[in-house]
C-alpha positions in Angstrom: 104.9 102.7 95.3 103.9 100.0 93.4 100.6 100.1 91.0 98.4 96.5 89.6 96.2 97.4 87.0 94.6 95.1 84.7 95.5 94.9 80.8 93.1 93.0 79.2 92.7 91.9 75.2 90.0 92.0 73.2 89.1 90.2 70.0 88.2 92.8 67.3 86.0 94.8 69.7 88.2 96.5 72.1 86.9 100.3 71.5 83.4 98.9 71.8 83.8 96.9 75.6 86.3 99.9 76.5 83.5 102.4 76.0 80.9 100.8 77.6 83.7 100.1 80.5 84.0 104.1 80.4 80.0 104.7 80.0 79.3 102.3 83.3 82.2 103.1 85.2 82.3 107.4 84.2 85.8 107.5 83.6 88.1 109.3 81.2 88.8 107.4 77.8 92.0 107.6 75.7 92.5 104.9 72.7 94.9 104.6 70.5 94.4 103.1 67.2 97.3 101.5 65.0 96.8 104.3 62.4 97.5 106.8 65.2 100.8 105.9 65.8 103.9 107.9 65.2 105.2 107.5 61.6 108.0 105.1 61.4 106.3 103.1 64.4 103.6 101.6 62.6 104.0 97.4 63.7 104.2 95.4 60.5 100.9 93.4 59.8 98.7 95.4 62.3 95.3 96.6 61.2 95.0 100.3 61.1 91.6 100.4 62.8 92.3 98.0 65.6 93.2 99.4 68.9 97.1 99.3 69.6 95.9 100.8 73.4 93.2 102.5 75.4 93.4 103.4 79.1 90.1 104.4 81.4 90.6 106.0 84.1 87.9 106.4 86.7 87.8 106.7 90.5 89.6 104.4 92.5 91.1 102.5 89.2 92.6 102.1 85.8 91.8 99.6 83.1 94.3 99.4 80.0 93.4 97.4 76.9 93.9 96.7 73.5 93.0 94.7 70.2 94.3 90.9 70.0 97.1 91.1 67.0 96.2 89.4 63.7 96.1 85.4 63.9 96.4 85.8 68.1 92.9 85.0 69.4 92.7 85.3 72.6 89.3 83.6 73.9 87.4 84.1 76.7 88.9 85.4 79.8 89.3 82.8 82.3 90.5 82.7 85.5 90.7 85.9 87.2 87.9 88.6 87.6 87.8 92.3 88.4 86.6 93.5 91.3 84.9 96.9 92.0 84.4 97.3 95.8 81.5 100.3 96.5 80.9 102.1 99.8 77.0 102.3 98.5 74.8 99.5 97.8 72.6 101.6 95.0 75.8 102.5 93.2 77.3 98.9 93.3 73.4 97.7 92.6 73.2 99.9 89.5 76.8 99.0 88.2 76.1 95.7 88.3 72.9 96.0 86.6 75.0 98.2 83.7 77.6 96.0 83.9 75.7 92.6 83.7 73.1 94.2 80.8 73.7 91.4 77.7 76.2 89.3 80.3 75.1 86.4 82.3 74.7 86.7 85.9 76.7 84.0 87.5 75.7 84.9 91.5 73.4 87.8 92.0 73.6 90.6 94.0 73.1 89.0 97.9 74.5 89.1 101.6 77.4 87.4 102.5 79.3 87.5 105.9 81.7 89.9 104.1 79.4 91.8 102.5 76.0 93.8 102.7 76.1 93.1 98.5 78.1 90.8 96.5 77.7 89.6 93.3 79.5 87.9 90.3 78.7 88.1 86.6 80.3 87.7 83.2 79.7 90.9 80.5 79.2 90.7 77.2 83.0 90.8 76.3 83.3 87.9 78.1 84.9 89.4 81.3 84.0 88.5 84.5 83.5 91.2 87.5 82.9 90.8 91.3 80.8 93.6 92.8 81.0 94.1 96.7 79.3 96.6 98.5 79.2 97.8 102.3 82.2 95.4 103.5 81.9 94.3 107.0 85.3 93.0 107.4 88.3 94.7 107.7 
């Protein structure tokens, strides 16, 4: 069985976009700061209050993050987007509207030929999601 799940890299606000991720989303939280690590683990340099790892769990999926090491900025995501994929169009409509609160909307919420709802948008971390909802192709 093989498992894709995203890992994506925050600057200095990784426990802040991971829970919102879990508030929007209602999954299951677990971070991991650098101070929490085992003794005799602890990685040279790191800042004790950054995240070293967080991983939301929620139905249908599984987002892993973590802080950007000191001196690594990692910039805006680019090229690639998450997708959340919703039998409902209330629940993708409200997701999106959570989701998109502070972001930029880049294509709202419509009908396509694929879709009864699709949308794209960029969150306030920077991250950019595709919502679809009621597919109509296989």
């Amino acid at each position: 069985m093989l498992t894709l799940n995203p890992y994506l890299t925050f600057d200095d606000n990784c426990a802040e976009a991971m829970r919102f991720y879990q508030e929007v989303l209602k999954g299951d939280l677990q971070l991991m700061t650098h101070a929490d690590a085992p003794p005799g683990n602890e990685m040279p340099g790191a800042d004790p209050t950054k995240v070293m790892h967080s991983c939301l769990t929620f139905p249908g999926g599984v987002i892993m993050a973590a802080d950007a090491f000191a001196g690594c900025n990692t910039g805006p995501a680019k090229g690639f987007a998450l997708t959340l994929t919703f039998d409902s169009v209330d629940e993708a409509s409200a997701t999106f509207d959570a989701l998109g609160k502070d972001g930029r909307i880049d294509m709202p919420l419509a009908e396509t030929f694929w879709a009864t709802r699709f949308g794209v948008l960029t969150d306030r971390f920077g991250v950019q999601w595709m919502v679809n909802a009621g597919m109509k192709m296989p």
